[in-house]
PDB file of N, CA, C and O in Angstrom:
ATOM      1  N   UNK A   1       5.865  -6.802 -11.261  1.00  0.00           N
ATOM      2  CA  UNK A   1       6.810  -7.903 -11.231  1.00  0.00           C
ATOM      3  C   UNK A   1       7.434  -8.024  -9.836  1.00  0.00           C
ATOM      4  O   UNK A   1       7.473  -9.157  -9.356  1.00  0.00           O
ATOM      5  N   UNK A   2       7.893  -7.074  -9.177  1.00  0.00           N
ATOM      6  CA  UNK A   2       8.906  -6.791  -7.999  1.00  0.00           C
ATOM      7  C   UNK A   2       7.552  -7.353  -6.560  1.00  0.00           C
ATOM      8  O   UNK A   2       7.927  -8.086  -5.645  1.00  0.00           O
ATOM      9  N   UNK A   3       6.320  -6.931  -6.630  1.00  0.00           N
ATOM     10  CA  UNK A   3       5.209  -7.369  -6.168  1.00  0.00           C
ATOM     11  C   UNK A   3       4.990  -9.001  -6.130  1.00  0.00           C
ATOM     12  O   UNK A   3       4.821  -9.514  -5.024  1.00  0.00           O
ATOM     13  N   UNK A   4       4.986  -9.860  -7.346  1.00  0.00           N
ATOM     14  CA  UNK A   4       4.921 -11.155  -7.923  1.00  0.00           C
ATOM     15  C   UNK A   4       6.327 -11.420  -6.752  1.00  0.00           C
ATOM     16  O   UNK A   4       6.270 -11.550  -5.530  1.00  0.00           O
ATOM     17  N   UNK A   5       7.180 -11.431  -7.398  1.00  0.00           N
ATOM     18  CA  UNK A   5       8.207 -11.810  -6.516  1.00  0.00           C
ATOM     19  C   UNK A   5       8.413 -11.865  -4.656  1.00  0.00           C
ATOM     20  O   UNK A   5       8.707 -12.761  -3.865  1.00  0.00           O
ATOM     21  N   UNK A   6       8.066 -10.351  -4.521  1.00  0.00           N
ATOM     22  CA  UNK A   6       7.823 -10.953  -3.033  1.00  0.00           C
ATOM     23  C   UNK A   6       6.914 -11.449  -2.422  1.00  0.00           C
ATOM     24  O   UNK A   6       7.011 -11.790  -1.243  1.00  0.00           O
ATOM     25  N   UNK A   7       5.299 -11.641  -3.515  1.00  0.00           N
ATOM     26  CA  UNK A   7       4.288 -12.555  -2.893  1.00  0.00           C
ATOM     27  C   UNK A   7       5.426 -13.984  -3.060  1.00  0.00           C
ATOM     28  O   UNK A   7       6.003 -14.198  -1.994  1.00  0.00           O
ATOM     29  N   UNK A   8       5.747 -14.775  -3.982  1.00  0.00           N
ATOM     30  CA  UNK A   8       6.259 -15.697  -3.986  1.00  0.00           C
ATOM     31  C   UNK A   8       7.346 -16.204  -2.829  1.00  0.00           C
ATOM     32  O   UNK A   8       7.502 -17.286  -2.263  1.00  0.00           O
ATOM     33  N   UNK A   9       7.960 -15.040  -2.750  1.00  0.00           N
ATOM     34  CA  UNK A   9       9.072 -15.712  -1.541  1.00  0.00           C
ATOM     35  C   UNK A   9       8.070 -15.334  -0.215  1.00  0.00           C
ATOM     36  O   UNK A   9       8.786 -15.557   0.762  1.00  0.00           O
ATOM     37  N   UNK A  10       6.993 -14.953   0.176  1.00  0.00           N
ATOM     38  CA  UNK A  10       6.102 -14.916   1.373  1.00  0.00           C
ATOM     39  C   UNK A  10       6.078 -16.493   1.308  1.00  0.00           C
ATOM     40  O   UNK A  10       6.657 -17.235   2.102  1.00  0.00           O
ATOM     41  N   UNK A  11       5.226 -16.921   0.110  1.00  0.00           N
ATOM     42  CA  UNK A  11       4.878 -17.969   0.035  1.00  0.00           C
ATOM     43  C   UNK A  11       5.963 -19.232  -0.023  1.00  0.00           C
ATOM     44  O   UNK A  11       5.496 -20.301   0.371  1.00  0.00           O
ATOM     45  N   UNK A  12       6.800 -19.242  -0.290  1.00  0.00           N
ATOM     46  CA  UNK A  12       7.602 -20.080  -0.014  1.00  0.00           C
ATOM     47  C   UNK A  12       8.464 -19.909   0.903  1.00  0.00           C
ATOM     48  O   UNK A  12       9.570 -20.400   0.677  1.00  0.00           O
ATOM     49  N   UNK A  13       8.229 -19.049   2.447  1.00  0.00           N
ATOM     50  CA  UNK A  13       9.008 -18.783   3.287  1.00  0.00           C
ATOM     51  C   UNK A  13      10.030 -18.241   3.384  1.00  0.00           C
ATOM     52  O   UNK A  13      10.586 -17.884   4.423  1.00  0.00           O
ATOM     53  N   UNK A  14      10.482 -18.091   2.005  1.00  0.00           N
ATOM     54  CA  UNK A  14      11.673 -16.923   1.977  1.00  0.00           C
ATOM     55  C   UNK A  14      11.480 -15.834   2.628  1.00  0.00           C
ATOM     56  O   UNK A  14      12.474 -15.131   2.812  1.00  0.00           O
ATOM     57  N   UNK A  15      10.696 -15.561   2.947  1.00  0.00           N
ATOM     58  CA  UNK A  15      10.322 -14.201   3.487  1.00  0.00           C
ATOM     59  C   UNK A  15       9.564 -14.312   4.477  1.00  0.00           C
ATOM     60  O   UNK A  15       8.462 -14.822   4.278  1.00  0.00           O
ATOM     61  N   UNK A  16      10.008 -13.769   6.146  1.00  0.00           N
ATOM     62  CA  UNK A  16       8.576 -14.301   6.950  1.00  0.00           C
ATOM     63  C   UNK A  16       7.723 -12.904   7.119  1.00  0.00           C
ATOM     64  O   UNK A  16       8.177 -11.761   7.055  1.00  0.00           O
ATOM     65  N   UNK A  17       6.032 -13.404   7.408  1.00  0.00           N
ATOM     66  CA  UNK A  17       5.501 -12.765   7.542  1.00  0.00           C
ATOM     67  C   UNK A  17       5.077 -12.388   6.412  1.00  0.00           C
ATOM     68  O   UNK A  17       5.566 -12.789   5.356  1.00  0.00           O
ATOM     69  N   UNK A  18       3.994 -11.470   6.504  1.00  0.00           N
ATOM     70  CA  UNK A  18       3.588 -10.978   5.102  1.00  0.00           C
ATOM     71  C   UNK A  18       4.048  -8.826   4.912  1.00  0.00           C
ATOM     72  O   UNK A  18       3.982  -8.142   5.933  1.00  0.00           O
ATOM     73  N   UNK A  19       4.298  -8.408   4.055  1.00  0.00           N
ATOM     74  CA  UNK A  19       4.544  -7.449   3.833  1.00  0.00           C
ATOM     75  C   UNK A  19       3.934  -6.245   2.586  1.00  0.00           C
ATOM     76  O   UNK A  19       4.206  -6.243   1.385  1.00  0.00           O
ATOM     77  N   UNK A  20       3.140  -5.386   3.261  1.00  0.00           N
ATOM     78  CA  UNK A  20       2.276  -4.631   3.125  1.00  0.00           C
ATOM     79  C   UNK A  20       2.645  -3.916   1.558  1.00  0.00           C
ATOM     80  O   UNK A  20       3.674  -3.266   1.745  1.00  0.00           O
ATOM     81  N   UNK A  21       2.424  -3.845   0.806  1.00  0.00           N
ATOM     82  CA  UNK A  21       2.486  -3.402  -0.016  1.00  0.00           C
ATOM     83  C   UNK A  21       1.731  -2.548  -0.883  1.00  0.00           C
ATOM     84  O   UNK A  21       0.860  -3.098  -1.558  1.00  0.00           O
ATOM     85  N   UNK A  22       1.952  -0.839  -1.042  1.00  0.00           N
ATOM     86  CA  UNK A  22       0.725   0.240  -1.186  1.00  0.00           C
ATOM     87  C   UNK A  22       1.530   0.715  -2.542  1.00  0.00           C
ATOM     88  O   UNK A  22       2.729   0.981  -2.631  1.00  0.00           O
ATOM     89  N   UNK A  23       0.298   0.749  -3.804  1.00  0.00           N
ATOM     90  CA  UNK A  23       1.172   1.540  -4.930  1.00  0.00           C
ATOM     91  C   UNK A  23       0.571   2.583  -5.271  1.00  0.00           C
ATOM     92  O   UNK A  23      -0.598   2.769  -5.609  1.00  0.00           O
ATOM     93  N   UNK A  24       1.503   3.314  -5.157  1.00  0.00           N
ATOM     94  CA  UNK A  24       0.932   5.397  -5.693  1.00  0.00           C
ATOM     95  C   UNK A  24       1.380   5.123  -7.062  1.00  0.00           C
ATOM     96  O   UNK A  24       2.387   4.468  -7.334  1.00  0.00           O
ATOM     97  N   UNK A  25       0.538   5.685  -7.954  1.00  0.00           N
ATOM     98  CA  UNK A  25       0.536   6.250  -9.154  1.00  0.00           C
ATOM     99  C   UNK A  25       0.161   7.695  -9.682  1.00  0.00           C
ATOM    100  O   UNK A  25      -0.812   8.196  -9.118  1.00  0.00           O
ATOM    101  N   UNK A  26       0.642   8.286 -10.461  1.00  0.00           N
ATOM    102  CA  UNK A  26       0.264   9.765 -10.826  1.00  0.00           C
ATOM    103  C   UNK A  26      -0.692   9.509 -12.017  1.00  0.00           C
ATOM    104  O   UNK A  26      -0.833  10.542 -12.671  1.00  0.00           O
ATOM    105  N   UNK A  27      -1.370   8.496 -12.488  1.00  0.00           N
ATOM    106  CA  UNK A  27      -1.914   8.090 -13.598  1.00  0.00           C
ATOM    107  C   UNK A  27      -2.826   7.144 -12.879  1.00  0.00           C
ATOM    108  O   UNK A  27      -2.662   5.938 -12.696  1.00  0.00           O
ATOM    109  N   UNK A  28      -4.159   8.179 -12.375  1.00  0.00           N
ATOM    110  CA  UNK A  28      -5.144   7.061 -12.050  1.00  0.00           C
ATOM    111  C   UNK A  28      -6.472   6.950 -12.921  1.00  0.00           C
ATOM    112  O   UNK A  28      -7.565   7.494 -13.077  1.00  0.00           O
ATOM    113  N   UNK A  29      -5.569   5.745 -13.460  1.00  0.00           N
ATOM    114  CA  UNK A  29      -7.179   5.485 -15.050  1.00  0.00           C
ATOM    115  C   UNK A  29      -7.808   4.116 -14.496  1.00  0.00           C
ATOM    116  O   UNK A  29      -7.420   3.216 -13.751  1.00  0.00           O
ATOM    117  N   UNK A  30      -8.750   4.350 -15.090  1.00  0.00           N
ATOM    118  CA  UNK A  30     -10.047   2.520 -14.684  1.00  0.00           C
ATOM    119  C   UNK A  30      -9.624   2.153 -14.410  1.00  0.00           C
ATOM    120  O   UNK A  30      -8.796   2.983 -14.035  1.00  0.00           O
ATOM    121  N   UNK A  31      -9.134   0.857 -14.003  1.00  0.00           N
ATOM    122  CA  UNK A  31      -8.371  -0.413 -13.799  1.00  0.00           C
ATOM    123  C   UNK A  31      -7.355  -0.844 -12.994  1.00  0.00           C
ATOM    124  O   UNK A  31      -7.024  -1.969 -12.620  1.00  0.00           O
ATOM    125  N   UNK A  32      -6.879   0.348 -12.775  1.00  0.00           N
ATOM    126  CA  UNK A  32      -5.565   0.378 -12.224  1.00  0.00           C
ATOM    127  C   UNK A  32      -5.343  -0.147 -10.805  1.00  0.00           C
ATOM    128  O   UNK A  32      -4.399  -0.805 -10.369  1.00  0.00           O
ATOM    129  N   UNK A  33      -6.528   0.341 -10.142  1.00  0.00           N
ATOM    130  CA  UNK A  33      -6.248  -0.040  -8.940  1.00  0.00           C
ATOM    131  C   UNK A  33      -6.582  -1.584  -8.893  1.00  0.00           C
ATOM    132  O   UNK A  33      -5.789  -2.391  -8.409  1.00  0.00           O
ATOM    133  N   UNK A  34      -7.567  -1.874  -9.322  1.00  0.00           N
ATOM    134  CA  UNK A  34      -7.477  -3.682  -9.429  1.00  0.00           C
ATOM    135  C   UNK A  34      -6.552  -4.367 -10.402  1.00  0.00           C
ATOM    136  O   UNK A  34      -6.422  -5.590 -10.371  1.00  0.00           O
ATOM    137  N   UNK A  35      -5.850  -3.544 -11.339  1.00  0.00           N
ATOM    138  CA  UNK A  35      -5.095  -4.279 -12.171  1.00  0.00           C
ATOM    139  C   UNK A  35      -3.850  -4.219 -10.562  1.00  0.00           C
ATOM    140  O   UNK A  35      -3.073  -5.174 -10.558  1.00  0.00           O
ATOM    141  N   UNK A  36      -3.738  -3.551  -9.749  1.00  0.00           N
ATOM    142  CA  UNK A  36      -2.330  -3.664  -8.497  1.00  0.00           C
ATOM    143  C   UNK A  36      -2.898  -4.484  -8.086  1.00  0.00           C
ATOM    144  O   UNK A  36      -2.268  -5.538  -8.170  1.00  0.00           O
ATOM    145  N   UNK A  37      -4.009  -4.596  -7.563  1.00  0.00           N
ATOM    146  CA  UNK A  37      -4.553  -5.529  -6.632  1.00  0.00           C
ATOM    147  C   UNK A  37      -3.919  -7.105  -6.954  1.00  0.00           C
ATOM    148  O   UNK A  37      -3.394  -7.909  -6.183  1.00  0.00           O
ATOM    149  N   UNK A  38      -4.297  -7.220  -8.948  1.00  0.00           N
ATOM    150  CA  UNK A  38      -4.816  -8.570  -8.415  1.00  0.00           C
ATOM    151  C   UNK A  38      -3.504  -8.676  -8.606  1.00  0.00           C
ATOM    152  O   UNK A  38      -3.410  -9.826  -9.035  1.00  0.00           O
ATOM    153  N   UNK A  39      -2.170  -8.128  -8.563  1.00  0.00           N
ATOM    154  CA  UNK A  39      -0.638  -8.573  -9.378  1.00  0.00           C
ATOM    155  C   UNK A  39      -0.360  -8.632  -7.474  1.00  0.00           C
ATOM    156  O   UNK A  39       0.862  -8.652  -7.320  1.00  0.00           O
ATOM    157  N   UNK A  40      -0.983  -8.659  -6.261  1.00  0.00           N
ATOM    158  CA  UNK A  40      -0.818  -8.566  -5.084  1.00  0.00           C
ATOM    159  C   UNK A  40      -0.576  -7.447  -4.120  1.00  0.00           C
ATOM    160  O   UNK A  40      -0.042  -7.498  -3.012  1.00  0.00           O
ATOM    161  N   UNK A  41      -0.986  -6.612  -4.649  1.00  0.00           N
ATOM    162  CA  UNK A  41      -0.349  -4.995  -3.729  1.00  0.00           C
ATOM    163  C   UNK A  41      -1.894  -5.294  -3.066  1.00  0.00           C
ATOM    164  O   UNK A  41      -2.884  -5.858  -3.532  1.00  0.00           O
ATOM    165  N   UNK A  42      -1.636  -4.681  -1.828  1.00  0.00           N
ATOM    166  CA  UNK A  42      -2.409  -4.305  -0.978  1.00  0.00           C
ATOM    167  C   UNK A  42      -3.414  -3.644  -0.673  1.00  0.00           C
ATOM    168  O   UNK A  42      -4.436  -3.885  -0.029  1.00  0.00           O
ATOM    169  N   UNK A  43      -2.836  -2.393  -1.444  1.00  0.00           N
ATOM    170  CA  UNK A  43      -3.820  -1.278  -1.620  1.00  0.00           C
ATOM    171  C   UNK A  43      -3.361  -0.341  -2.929  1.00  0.00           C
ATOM    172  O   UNK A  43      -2.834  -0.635  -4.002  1.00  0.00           O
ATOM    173  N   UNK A  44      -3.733   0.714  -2.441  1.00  0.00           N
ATOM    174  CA  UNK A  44      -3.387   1.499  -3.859  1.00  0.00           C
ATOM    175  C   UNK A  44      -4.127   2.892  -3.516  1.00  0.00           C
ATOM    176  O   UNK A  44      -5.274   2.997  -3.081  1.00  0.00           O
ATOM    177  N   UNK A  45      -3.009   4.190  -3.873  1.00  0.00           N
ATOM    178  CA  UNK A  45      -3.245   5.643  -3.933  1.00  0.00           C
ATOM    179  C   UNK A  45      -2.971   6.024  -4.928  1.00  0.00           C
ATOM    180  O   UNK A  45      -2.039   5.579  -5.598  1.00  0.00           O
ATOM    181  N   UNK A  46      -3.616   6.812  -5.212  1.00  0.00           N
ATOM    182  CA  UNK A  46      -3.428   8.227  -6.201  1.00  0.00           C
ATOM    183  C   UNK A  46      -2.981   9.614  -6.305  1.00  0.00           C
ATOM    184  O   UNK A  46      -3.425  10.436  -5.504  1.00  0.00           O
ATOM    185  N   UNK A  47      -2.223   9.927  -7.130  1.00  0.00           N
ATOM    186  CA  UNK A  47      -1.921  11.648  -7.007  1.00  0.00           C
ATOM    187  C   UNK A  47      -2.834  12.215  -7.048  1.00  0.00           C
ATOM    188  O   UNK A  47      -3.669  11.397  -6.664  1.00  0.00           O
ATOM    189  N   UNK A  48      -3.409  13.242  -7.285  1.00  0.00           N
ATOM    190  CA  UNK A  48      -2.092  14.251  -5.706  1.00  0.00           C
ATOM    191  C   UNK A  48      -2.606  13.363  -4.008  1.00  0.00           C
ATOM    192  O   UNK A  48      -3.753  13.132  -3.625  1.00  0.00           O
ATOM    193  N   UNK A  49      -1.738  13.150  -3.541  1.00  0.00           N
ATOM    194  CA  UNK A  49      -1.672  13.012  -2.378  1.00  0.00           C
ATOM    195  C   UNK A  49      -2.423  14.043  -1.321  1.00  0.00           C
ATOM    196  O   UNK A  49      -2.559  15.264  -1.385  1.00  0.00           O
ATOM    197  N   UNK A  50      -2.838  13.132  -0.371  1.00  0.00           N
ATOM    198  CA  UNK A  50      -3.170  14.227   0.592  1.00  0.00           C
ATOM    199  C   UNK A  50      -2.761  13.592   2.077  1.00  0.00           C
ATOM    200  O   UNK A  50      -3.010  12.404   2.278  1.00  0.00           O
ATOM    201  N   UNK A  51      -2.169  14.349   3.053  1.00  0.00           N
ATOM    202  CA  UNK A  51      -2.160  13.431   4.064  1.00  0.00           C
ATOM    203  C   UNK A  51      -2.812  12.751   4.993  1.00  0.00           C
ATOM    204  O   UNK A  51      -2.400  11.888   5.768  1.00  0.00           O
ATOM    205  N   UNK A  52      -4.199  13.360   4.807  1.00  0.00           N
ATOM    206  CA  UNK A  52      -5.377  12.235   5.336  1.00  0.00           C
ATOM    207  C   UNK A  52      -4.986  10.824   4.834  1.00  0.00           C
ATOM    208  O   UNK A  52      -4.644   9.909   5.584  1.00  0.00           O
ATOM    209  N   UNK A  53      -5.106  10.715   2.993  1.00  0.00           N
ATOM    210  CA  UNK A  53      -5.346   9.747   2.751  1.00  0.00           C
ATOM    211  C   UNK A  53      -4.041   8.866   2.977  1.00  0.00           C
ATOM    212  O   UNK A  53      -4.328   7.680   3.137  1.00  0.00           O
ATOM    213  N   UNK A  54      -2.501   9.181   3.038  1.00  0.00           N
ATOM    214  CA  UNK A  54      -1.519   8.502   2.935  1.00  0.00           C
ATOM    215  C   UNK A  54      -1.966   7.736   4.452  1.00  0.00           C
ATOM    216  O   UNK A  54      -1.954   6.510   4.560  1.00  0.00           O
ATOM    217  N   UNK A  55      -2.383   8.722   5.668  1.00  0.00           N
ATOM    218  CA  UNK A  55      -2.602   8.396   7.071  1.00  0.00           C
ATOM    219  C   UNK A  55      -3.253   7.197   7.046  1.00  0.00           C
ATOM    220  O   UNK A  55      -2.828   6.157   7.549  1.00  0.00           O
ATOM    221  N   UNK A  56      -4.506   7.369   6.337  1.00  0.00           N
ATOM    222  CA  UNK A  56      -5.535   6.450   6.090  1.00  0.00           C
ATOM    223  C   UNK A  56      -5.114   4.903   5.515  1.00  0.00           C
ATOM    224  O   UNK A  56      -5.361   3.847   6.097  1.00  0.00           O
ATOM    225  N   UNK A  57      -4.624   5.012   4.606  1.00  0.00           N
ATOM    226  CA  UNK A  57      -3.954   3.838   3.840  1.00  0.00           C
ATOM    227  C   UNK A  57      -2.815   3.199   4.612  1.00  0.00           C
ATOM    228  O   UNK A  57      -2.707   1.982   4.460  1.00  0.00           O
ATOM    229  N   UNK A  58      -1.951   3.796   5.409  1.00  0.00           N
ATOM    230  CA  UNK A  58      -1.203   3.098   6.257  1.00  0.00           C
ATOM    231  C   UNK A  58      -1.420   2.663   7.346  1.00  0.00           C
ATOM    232  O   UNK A  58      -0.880   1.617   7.704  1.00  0.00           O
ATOM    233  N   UNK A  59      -2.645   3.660   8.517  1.00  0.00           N
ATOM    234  CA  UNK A  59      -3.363   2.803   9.322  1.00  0.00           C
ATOM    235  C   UNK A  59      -4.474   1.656   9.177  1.00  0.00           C
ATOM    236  O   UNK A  59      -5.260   1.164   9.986  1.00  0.00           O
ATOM    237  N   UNK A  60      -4.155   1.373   7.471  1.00  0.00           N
ATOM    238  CA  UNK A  60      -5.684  -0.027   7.799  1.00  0.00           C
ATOM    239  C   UNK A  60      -4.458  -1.036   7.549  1.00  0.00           C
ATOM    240  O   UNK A  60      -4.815  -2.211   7.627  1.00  0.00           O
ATOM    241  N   UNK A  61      -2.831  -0.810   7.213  1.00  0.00           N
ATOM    242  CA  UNK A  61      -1.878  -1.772   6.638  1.00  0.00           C
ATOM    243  C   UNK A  61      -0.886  -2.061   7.690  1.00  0.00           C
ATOM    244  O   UNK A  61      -0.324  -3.155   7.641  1.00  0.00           O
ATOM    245  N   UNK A  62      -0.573  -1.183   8.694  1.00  0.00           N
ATOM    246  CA  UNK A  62       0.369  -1.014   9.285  1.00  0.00           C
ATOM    247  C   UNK A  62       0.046  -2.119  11.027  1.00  0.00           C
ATOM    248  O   UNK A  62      -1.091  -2.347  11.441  1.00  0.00           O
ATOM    249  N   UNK A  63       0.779  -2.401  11.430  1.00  0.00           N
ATOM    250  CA  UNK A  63       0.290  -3.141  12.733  1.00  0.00           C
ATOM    251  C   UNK A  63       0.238  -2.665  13.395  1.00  0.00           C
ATOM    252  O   UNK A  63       1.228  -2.081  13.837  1.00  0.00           O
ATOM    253  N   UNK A  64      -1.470  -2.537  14.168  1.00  0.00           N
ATOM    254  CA  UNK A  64      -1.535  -1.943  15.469  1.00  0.00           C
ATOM    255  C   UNK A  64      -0.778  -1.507  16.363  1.00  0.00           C
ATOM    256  O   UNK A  64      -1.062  -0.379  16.766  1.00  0.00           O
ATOM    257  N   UNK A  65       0.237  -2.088  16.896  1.00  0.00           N
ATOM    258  CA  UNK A  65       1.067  -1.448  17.515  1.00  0.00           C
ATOM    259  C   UNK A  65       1.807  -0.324  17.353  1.00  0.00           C
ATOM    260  O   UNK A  65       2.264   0.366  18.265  1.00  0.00           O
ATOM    261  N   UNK A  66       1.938  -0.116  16.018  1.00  0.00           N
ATOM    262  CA  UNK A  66       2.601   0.806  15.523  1.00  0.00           C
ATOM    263  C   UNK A  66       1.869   2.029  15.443  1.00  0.00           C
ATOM    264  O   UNK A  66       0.683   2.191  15.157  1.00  0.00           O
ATOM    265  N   UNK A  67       2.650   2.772  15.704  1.00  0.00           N
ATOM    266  CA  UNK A  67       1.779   5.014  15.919  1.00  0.00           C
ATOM    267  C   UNK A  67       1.510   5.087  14.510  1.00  0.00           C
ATOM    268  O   UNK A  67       2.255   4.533  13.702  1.00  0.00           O
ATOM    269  N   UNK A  68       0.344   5.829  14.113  1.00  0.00           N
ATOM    270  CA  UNK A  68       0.389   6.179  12.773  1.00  0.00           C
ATOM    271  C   UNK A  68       0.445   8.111  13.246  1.00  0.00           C
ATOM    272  O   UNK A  68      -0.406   8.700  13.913  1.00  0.00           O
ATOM    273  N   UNK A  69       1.473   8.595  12.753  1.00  0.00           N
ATOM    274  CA  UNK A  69       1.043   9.895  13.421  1.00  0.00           C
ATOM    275  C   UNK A  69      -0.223  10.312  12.361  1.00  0.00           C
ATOM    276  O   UNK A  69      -0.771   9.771  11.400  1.00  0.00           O
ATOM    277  N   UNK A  70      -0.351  11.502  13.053  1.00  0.00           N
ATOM    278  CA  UNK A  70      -2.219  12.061  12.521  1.00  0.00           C
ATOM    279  C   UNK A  70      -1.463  13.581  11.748  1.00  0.00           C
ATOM    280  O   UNK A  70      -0.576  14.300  12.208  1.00  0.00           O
ATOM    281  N   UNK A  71      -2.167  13.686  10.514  1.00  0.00           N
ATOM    282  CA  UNK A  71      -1.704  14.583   9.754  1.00  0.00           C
ATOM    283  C   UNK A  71      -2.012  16.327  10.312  1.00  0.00           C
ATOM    284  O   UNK A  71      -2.985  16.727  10.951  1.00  0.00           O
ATOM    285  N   UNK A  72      -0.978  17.019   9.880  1.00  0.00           N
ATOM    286  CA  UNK A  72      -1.476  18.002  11.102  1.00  0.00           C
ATOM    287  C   UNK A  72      -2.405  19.310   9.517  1.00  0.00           C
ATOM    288  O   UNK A  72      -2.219  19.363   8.302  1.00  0.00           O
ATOM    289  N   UNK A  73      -3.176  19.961  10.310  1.00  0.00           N
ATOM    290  CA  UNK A  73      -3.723  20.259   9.360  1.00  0.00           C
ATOM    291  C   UNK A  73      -2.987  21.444   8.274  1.00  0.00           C
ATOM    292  O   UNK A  73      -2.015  21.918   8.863  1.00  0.00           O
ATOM    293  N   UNK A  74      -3.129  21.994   7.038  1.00  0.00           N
ATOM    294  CA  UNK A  74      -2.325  22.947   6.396  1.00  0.00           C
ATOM    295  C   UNK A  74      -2.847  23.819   6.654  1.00  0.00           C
ATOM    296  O   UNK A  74      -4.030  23.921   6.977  1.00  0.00           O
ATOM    297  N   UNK A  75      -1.988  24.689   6.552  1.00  0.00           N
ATOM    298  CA  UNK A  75      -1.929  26.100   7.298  1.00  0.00           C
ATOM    299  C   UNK A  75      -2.168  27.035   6.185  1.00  0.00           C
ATOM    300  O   UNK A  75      -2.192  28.248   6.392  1.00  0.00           O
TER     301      UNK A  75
END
């Protein structure tokens, strides 16, 4: 819903620019990631996390300009 809403105010200029939107879930069953998709999220992760992938998912969303730092490895 909170997704719906700020595609809508993108779209009606309430909002400038467009804004990236990534949903983590701890419950990754079939669908899910295209059921985010098509409600407008961007992308979509899964638990457990790792910091490759958070790295990963924010450097294909985030604007170039911006540093993505690089995950350092676990020790």
């Amino acid at each position: 819903e909170a997704t719906r809403a700020i595609r809508q105010a993108e779209a009606t200029g309430a909002l400038t620019g467009h804004i990236p939107i990534i949903a983590m879930t701890a419950n990754a069953l079939t669908g899910d990631r295209e059921t985010c998709l098509a409600a407008g999220m961007d992308d979509y992760v899964a638990k457990p996390l790792t910091p490759e992938a958070v790295s990963a998912v924010l450097a294909r969303h985030l604007d170039s300009r911006q540093a993505v730092p690089t995950p350092s490895p676990r020790e």
